[in-house]
C-alpha positions as CSV (number, residue, x, y, z in Angstrom):
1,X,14.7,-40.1,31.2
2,X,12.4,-38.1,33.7
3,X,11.9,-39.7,36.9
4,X,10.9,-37.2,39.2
5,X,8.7,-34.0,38.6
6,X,8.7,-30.9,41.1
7,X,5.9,-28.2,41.2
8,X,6.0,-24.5,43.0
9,X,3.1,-24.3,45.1
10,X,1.7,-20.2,44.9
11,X,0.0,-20.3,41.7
12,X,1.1,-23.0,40.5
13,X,-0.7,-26.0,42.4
14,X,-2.6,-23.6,44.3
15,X,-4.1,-20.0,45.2
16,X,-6.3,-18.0,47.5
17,X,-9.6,-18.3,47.9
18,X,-11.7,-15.8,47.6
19,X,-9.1,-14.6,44.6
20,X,-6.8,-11.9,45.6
21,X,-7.6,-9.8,42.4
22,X,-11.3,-10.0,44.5
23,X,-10.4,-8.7,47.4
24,X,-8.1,-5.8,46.0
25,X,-10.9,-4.7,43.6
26,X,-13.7,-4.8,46.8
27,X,-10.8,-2.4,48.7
28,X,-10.9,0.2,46.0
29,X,-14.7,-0.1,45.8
30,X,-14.6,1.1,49.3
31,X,-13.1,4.0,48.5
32,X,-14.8,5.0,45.8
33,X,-13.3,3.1,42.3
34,X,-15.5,0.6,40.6
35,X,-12.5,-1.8,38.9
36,X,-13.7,-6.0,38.4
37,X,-11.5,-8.6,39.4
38,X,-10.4,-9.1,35.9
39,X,-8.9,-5.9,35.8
40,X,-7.1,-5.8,38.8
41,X,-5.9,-9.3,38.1
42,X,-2.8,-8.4,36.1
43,X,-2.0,-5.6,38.8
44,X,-1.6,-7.9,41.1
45,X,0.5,-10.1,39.0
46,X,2.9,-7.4,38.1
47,X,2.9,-6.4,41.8
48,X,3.9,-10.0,42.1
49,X,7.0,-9.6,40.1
50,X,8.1,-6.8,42.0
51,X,7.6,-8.7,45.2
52,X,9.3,-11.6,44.0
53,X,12.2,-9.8,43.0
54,X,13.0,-8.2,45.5
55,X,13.0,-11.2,47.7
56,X,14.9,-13.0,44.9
57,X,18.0,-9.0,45.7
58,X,17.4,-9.9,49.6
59,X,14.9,-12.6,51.5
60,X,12.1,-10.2,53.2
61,X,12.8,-11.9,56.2
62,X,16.0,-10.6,56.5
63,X,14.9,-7.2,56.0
64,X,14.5,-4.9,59.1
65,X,10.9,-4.0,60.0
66,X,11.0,-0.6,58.1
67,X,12.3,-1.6,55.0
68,X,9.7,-4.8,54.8
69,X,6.8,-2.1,55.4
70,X,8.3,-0.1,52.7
71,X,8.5,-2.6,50.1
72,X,5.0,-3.5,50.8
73,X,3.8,0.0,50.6
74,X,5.3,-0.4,46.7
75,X,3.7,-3.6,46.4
76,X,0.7,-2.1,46.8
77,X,0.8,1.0,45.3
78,X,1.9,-1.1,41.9
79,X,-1.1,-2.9,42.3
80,X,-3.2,0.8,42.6
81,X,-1.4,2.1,39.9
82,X,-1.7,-0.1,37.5
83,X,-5.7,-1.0,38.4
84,X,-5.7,2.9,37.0
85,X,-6.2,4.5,40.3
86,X,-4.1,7.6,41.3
87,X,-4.1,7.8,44.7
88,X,-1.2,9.8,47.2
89,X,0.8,7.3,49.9
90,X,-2.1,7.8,52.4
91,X,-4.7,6.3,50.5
92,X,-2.5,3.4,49.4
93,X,-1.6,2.8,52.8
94,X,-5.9,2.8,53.6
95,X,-6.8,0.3,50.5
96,X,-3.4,-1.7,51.9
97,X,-5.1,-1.6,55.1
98,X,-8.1,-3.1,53.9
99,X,-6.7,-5.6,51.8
100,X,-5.4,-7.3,54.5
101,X,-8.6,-7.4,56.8
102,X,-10.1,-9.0,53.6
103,X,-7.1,-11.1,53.5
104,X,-8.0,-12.3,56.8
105,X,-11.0,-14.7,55.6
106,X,-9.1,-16.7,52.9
107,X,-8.0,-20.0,52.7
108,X,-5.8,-22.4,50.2
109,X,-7.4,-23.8,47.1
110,X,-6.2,-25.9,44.5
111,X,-6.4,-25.4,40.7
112,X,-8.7,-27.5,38.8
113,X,-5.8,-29.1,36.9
114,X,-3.6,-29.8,40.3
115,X,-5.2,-33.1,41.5
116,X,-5.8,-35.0,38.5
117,X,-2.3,-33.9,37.4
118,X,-1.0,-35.2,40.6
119,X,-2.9,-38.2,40.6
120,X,-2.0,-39.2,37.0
121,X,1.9,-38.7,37.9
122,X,1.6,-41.1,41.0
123,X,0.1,-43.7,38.7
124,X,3.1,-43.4,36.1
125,X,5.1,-43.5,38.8
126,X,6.6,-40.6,38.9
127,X,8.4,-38.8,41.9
128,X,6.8,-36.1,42.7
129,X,8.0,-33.3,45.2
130,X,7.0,-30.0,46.0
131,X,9.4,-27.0,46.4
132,X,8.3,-23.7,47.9
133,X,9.3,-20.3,49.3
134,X,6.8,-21.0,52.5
135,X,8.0,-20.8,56.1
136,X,5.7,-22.7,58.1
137,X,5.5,-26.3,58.0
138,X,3.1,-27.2,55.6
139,X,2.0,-31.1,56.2
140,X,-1.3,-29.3,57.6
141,X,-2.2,-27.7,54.6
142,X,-1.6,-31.1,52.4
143,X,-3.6,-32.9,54.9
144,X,-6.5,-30.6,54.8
145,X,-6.2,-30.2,51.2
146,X,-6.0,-34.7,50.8
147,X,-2.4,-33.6,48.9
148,X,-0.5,-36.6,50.7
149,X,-1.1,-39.7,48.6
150,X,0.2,-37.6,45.8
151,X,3.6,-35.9,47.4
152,X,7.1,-38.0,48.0
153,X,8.1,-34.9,49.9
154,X,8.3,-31.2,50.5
155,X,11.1,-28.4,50.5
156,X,10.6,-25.4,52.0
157,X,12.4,-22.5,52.8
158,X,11.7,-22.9,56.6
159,X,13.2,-26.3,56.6
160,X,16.5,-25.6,54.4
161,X,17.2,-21.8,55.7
162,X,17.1,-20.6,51.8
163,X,14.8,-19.3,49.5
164,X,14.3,-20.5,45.7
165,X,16.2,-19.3,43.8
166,X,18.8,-20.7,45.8
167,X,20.4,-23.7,44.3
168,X,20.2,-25.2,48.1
169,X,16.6,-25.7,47.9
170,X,16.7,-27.4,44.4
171,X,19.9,-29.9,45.5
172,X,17.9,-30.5,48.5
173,X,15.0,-31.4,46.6
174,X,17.3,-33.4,44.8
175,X,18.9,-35.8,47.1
176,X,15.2,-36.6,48.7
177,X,14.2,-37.8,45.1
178,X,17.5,-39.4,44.8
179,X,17.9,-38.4,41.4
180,X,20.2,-36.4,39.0
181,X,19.3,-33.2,37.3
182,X,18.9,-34.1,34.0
183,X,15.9,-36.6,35.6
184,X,14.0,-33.8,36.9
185,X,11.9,-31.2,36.0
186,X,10.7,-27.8,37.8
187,X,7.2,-26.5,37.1
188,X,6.7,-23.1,38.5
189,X,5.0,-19.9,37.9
190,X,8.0,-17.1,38.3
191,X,10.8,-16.9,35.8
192,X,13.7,-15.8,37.8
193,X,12.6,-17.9,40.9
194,X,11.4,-21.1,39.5
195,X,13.0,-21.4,35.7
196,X,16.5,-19.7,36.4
197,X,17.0,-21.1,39.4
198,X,16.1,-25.1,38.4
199,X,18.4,-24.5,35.2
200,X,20.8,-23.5,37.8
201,X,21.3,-26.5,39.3
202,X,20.7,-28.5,36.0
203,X,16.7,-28.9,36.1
204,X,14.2,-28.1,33.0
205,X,12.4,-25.9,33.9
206,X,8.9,-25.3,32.7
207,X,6.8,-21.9,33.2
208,X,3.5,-22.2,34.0
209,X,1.7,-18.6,32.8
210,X,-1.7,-19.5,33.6
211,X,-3.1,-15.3,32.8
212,X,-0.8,-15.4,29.9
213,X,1.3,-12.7,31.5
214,X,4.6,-13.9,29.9
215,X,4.6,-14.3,26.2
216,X,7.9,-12.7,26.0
217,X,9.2,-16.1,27.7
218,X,10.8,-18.3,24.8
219,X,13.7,-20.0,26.4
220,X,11.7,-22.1,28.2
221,X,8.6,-24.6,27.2
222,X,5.7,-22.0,28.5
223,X,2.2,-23.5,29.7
224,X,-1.4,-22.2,30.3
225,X,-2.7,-25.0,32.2
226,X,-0.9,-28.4,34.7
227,X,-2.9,-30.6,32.0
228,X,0.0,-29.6,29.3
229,X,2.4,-31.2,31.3
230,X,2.1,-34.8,30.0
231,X,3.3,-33.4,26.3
232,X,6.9,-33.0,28.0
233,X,7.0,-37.0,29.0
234,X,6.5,-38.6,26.9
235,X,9.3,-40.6,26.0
């Protein structure tokens, strides 16, 4: 029986606002290349999978400064490429440049789905913890965003040294909900991060693909939308 439920936090309970799809299409439109949000938005998601995995090969934070700037040179000039923009290393590094000025002005929002998913957990009684790849303490942010009636706890990789998909942050997560494996499940948004390393430890995993930008994902139960979730309690 599932007792306790775990959720990611970047795109899965929460994102950016303005969008970051936003604020890289307004950074080419500054230099010239008229491309919508909607456009740009699966850029940026690919870009995310190459960021992800190469934290997944070696935590950016143990990277030297050079090799950190370099893999975010990449990062962005995925994003560029695959907006349909040819630009040389120079220009990436300008629209990079502005991307994070623009960066500058956003703050955390939740999904529509997040709080009445969270809410109707607590009410079934559910444990519910939140495991994340963040290194700052994030009791601020769940303040600000009224997240703490609705959390048993959070696991970040600040507080446990490790990054997901590291089965430490899992058994960590674990042990606070003073449950086994088989009584949890892991809802997160990136496959190698979130669903390979839950099944690591002995969690279901569930994707959540909320741009549809994993169809090819079948070994796993795949959802668009937080509000799917109940289908996978039921008794």
């Amino acid at each position: 029986m599932i007792k306790a439920i775990f959720f990611d936090w970047f795109n899965t309970l929460a994102s950016y606002e303005p969008a970051r799809e936003k604020l890289h299409s307004q950074a080419l439109k500054e230099y010239g290349f008229e491309i919508s949000p909607d456009r740009v938005l699966p850029a940026v998601l690919e870009g995310d999978a190459y960021f992800f995995e190469e934290n997944t090969n070696s935590p950016m934070a143990k990277r030297d400064p050079e090799e950190q700037a370099e893999i975010l040179m990449r990062y962005q000039s995925i994003i560029v490429s695959k907006a349909g923009v040819k630009a040389d290393r120079e220009l990436v590094a300008k629209i990079m440049k502005k991307v994070g000025e623009l960066f500058k002005g956003t703050r955390w929002t939740l999904f529509d789905d997040a709080l009445p998913t969270l809410k109707e957990l607590k009410q079934q009684n559910f444990i519910v913890g939140l495991l994340s790849n963040f290194d700052k303490d994030m009791n601020p942010l769940f303040h600000e965003l009224n997240l703490e009636p609705y959390l048993d706890f959070a696991v970040t990789s600040k507080e446990v040294g490790a990054d997901k998909p590291n089965p430490l942050i899992f058994q960590t997560a674990l042990q606070r909900a003073g449950v086994d494996a088989s009584e949890a499940i892991h809802i997160g948004d990136q496959y190698k991060i979130d669903v390979v390393g839950a099944r690591g430890v002995g969690i279901t995993p569930i994707l959540i693909d909320r741009y549809n930008f994993h169809p090819e994902i079948i070994d796993c139960p795949r959802i668009r939308s937080l509000s799917e979730l109940s289908d996978y309690l039921k008794p």
